[in-house]
C-alpha positions as CSV (number, residue, x, y, z in Angstrom):
1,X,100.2,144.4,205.2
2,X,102.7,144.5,198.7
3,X,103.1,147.4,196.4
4,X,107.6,149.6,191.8
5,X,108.5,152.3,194.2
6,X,107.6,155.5,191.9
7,X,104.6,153.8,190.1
8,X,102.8,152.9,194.1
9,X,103.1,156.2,194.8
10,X,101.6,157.5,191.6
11,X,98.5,155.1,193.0
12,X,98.3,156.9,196.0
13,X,98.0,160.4,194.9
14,X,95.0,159.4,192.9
15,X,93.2,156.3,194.5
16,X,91.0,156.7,197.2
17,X,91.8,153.2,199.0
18,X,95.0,151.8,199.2
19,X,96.0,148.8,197.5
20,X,96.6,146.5,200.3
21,X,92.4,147.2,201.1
22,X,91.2,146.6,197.8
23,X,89.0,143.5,196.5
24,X,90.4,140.9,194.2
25,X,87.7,141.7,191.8
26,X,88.1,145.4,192.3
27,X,91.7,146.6,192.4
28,X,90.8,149.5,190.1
29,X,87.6,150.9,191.8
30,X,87.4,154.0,193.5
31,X,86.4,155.3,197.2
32,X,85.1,158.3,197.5
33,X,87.8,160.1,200.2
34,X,87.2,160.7,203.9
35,X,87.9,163.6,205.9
36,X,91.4,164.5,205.7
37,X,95.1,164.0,206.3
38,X,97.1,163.4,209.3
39,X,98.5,167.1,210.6
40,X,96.7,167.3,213.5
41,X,94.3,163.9,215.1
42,X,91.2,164.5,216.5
43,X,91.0,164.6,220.2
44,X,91.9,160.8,221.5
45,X,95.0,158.4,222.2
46,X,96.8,158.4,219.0
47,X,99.5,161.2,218.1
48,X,101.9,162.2,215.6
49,X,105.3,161.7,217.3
50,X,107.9,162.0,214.0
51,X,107.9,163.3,210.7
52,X,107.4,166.7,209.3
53,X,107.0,168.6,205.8
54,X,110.9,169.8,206.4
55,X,111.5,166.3,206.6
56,X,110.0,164.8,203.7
57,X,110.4,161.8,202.6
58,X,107.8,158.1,203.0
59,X,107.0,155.9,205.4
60,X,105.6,152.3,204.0
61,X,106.9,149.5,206.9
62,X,107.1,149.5,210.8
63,X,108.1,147.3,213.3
64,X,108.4,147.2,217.1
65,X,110.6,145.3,219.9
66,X,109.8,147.2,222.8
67,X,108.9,150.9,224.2
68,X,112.6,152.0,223.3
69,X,113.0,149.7,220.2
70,X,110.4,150.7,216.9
71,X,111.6,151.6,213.5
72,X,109.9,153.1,210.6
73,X,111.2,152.3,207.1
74,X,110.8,153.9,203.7
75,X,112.6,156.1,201.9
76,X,113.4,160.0,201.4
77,X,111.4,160.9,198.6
78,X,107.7,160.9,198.9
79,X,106.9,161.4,195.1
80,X,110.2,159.4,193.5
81,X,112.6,156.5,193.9
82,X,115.0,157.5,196.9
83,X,117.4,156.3,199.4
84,X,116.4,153.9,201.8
85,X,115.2,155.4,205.5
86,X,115.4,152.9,208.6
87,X,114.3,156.0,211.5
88,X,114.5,154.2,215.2
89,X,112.9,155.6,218.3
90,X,115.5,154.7,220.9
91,X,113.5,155.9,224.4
92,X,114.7,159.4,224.0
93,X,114.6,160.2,220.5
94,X,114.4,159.5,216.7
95,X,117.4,158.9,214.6
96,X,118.1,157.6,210.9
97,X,120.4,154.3,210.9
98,X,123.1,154.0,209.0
99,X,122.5,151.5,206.3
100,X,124.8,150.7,203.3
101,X,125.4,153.4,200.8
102,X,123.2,152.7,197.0
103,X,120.4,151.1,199.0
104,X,117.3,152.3,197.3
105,X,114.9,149.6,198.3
106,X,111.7,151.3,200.2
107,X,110.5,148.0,202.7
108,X,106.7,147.5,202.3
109,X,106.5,144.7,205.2
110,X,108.7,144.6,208.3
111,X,108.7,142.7,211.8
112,X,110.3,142.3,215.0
113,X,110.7,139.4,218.1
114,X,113.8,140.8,219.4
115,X,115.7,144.0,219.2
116,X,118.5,142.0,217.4
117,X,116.3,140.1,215.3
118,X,114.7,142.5,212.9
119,X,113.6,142.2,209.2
120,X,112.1,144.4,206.5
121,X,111.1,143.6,202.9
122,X,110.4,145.0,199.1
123,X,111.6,145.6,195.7
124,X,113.8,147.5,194.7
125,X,113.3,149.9,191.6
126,X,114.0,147.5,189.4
127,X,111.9,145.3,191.0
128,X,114.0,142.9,192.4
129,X,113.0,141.1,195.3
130,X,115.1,142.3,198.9
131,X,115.2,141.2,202.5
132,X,116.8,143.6,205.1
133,X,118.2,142.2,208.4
134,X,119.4,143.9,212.0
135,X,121.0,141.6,213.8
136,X,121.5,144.6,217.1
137,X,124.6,146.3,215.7
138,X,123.8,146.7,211.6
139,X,121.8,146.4,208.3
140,X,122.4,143.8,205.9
141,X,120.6,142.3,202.8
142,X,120.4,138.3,202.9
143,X,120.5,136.8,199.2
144,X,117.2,135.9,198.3
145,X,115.2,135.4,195.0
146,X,115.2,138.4,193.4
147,X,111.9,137.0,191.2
148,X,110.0,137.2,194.5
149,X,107.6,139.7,195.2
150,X,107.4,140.3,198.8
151,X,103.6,140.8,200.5
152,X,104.7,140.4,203.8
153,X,107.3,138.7,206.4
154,X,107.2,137.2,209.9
155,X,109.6,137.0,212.8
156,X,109.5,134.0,214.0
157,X,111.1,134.6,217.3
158,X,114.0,131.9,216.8
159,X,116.5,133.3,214.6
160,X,113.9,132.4,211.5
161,X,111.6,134.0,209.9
162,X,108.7,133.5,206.5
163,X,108.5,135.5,204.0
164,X,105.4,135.6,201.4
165,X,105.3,136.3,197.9
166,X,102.8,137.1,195.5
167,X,102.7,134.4,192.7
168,X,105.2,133.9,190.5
169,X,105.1,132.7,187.1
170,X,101.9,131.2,188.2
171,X,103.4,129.4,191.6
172,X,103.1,130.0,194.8
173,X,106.2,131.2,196.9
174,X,107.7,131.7,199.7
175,X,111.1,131.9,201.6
176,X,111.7,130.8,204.8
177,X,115.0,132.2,206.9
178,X,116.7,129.5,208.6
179,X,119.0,131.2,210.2
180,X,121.9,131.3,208.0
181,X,120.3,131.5,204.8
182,X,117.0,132.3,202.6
183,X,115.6,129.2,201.0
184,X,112.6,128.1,198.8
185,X,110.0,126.6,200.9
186,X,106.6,125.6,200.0
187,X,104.0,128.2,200.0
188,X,100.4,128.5,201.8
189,X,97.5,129.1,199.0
190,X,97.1,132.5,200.5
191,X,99.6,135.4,200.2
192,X,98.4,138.8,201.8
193,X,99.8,138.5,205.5
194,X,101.6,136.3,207.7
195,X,101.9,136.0,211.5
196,X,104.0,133.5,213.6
197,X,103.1,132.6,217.3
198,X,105.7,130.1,217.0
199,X,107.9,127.8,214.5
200,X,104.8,125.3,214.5
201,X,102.1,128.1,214.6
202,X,102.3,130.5,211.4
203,X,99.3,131.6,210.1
204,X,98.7,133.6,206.5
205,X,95.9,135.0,205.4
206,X,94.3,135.9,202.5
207,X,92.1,135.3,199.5
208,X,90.7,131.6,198.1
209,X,87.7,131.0,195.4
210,X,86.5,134.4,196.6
211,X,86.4,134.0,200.2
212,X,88.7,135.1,203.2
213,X,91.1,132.5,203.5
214,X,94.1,131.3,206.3
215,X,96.5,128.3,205.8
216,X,98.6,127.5,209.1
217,X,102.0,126.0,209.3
218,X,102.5,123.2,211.4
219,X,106.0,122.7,212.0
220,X,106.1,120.6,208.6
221,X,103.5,122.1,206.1
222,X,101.1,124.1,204.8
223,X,97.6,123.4,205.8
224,X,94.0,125.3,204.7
225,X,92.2,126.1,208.1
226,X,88.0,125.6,208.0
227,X,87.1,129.5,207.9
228,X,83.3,130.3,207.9
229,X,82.3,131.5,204.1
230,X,81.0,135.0,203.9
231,X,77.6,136.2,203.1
232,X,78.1,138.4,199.9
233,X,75.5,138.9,197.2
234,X,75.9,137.1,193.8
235,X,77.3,138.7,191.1
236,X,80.9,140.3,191.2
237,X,81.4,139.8,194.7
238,X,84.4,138.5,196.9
239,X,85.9,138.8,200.2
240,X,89.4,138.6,201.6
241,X,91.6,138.9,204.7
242,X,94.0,141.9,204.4
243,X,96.3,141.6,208.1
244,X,97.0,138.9,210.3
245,X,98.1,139.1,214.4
246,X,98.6,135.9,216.6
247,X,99.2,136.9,220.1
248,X,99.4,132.7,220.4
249,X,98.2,129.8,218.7
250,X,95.2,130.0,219.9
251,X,94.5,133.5,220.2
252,X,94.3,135.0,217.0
253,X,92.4,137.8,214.7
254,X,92.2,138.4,211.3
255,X,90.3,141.8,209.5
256,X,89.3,142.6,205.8
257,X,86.5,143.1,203.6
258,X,83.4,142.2,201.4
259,X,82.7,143.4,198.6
260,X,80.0,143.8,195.9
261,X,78.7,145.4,192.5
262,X,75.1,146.1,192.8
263,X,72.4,146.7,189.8
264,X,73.4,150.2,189.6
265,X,77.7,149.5,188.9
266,X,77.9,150.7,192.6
267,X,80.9,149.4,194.8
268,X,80.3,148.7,198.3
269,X,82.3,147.1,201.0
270,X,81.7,146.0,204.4
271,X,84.6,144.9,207.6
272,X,85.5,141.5,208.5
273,X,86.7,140.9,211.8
274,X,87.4,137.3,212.5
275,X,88.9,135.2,215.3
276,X,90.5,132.2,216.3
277,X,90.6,130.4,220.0
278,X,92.5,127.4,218.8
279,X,89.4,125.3,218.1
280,X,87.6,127.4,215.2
281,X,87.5,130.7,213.0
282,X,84.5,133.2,213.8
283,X,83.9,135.6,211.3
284,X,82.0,139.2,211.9
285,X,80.8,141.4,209.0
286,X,80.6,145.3,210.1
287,X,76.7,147.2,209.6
288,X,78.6,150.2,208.2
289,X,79.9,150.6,204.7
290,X,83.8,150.5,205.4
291,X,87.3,148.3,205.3
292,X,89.6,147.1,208.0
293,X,92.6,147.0,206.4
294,X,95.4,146.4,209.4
295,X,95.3,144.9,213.0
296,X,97.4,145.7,215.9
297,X,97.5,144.2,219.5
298,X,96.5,147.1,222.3
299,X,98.8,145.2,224.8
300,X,95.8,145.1,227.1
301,X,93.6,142.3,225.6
302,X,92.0,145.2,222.7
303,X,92.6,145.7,219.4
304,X,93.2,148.5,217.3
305,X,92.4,148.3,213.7
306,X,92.7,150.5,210.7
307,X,89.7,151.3,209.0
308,X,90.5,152.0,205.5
309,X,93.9,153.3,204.4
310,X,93.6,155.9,203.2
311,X,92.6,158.9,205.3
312,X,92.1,156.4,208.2
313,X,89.6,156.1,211.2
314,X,91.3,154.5,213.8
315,X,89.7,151.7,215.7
316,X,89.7,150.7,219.2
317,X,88.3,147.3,220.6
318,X,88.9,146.3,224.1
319,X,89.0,143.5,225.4
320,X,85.2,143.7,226.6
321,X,84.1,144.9,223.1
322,X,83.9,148.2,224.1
323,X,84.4,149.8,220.6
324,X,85.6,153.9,220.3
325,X,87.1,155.5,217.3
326,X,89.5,157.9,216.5
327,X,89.9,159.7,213.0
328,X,93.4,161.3,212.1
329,X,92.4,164.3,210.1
330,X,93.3,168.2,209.0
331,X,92.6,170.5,205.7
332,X,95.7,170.4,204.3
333,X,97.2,166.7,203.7
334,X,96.0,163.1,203.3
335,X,97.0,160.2,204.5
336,X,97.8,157.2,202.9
337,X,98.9,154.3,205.8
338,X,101.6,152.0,205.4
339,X,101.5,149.5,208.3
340,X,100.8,149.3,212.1
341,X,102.3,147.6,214.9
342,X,102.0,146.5,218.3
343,X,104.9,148.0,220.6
344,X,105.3,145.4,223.1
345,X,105.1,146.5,226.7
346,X,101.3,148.5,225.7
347,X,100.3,150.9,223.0
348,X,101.0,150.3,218.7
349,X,102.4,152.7,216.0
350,X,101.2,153.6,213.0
351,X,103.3,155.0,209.7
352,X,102.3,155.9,206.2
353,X,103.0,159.3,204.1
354,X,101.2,162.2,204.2
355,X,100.1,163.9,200.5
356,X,99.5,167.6,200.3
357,X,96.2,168.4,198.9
358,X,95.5,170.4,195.6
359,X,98.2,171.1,193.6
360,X,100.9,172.9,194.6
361,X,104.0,174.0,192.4
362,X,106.0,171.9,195.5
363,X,104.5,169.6,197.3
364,X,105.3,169.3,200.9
365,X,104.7,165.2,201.5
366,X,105.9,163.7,204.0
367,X,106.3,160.4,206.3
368,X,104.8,160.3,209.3
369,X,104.7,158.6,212.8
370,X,101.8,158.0,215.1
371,X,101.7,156.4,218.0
372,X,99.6,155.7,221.5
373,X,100.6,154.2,224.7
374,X,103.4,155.3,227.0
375,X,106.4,155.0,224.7
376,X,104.5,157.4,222.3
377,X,106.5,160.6,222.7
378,X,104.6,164.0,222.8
379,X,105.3,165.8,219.5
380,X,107.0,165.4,216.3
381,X,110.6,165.6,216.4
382,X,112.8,165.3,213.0
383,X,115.4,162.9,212.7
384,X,118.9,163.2,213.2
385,X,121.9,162.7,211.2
């Protein structure tokens, strides 16, 4: 779903699409801004279920082991540098975990294949790279690289786990958990997500020579996959993948964008929705002017799918293409997202911050929960002690 903690959120106050959405070529350009925040959803599946102004704080990473078993990360300041937040839902209610006292990293990727096998990853205000790990009884932070700059990670499901980097120094990187230790590992050409099916089925996703790109681990290395090229006009024009989910190795989807500069210095963008069935990559370009920035499994064959970040329109695909959406809206906040997850068992969860509108002597911002499915508990509660 990669992002220094005070100078990301500056971003978000102002930008009108979130970084993790925006074009290669167009990293500065601006949206104009949906409907919006995320107070009250219009009438559909998804609802808020934790966070509140009282509560404050930011919510940038999620991850989800089961119906009893999801945590939100971040940290509690919306507007500064804070303490880091780990909130779990247990079944019955939402707590904050008790995590090592200085930790200020706020996580900006996190994953799950087991309640004991949990990671989260991001800088820290300095902007040193760190890895958190629950191993099912506490938090720790694994040595790693501190030049890294994390984009996202993947559970494995084996006791390891991959972690992507942006470039550094003009290499690629990654780390790769091998179940004692972090280590250097070579790196796919692509850097914006990663999802494992498997330890010989890892597949990142990204950008390459302007075109949505996915490189797959085999067990032993890095290898481009054959993705269908993209349609854009000429000119300053590009297209990339922004999520990645593998329900197996041959089942799985990949969204993003296109994007162009036409005569008139207009931006425009169109959805990519693309899929793999173990043989080959199929790549679908949306008719409306949008992004699908993040992908979730529906746990029944579907799909949900954020449409842009910021101020988002939730997307539902079943499993018979059947597509509805949902917008999360009010008049008094916006909504930046951070991540989205599938909770295994049926349903996903969504987190971000919400950003009080205008400009109020105090701002009431806020992280935020969503969620839909059973597990998804009516209400927002606030956390505990």
């Amino acid at each position: 779903m990669a992002r220094t903690t005070s100078r990301r959120r500056a971003v978000r106050r102002r930008a009108a699409t979130p970084a993790a959405a925006v074009s290669a070529v167009a990293a500065a350009a601006a949206l104009a801004t949906a409907p919006a925040g995320p107070a009250l959803a219009d009438e559909g599946p998804w609802r808020q279920v934790h966070g509140s102004p009282d509560d404050g704080g930011s919510f940038t990473a999620v991850a989800a082991a089961g119906p009893d078993a999801v945590w939100a990360f971040g940290d509690d300041s919306a507007q500064n540098s804070g303490s880091t937040w780990i909130h779990r839902w247990d079944g019955d209610a939402w707590t904050r975990e008790p995590v090592p006292d200085g930790w200020t990293v706020e996580p900006d990727a996190a994953d799950a294949s087991a309640e004991d096998e949990v990671w989260a990853a991001g800088s820290s205000p300095e902007g040193d790279a760190v890895v958190l790990q629950y191993d099912g009884e506490s938090w720790t932070a694994p040595e790693i690289d501190p030049a890294l700059v994390p984009t996202d990670i993947a559970a494995v499901g084996d006791g390891t786990a991959w972690m992507l980097s942006r470039s550094v120094d003009g290499y690629d990187r990654a780390a790769f958990f091998d179940g004692e230790i972090w280590r250097d590992y070579p790196a796919p050409s692509v850097s914006q997500a990663v999802a494992a099916a498997g330890p010989d089925a890892v597949f990142a996703a990204g950008i390459r020579d302007g075109m949505p790109a996915v490189d797959r681990w085999d067990g032993e290395q890095w290898s481009p996959m054959e993705v269908p090229d993209v349609d854009v006009p000429p000119g300053e024009s590009d297209a990339v993948f922004t999520d990645i989910m593998a329900r197996s190795a041959d089942d799985v989807v990949a969204v993003g964008h296109m994007f162009w500069v036409d005569g008139d210095e207009n931006h425009h963008y169109r959805p990519l929705l693309a899929r793999y069935d173990g043989q080959s990559w199929s790549v679908e370009t949306g008719d409306e002017s949008g992004t699908y920035d993040k992908v979730a499994d529906d746990g029944d064959g579907g799909l949900w799918i954020v449409e842009s970040g910021w101020n988002p329109t939730m997307v539902h695909i079943a499993a018979d293409g059947t597509a509805t959406e949902q917008p999360l809206s009010d008049e008094k906040y916006d909504l930046s997202t951070g991540a989205v997850d599938t909770v295994p068992g049926g349903g996903a969860v969504l987190v971000g911050t919400a950003f009080e509108q205008g400009d109020p002597d105090v701002f009431t911002d806020y992280g935020f929960v969503y969620g839909t499915g059973s597990w998804a508990p009516e209400g927002a509660g606030a956390p505990g002690a």
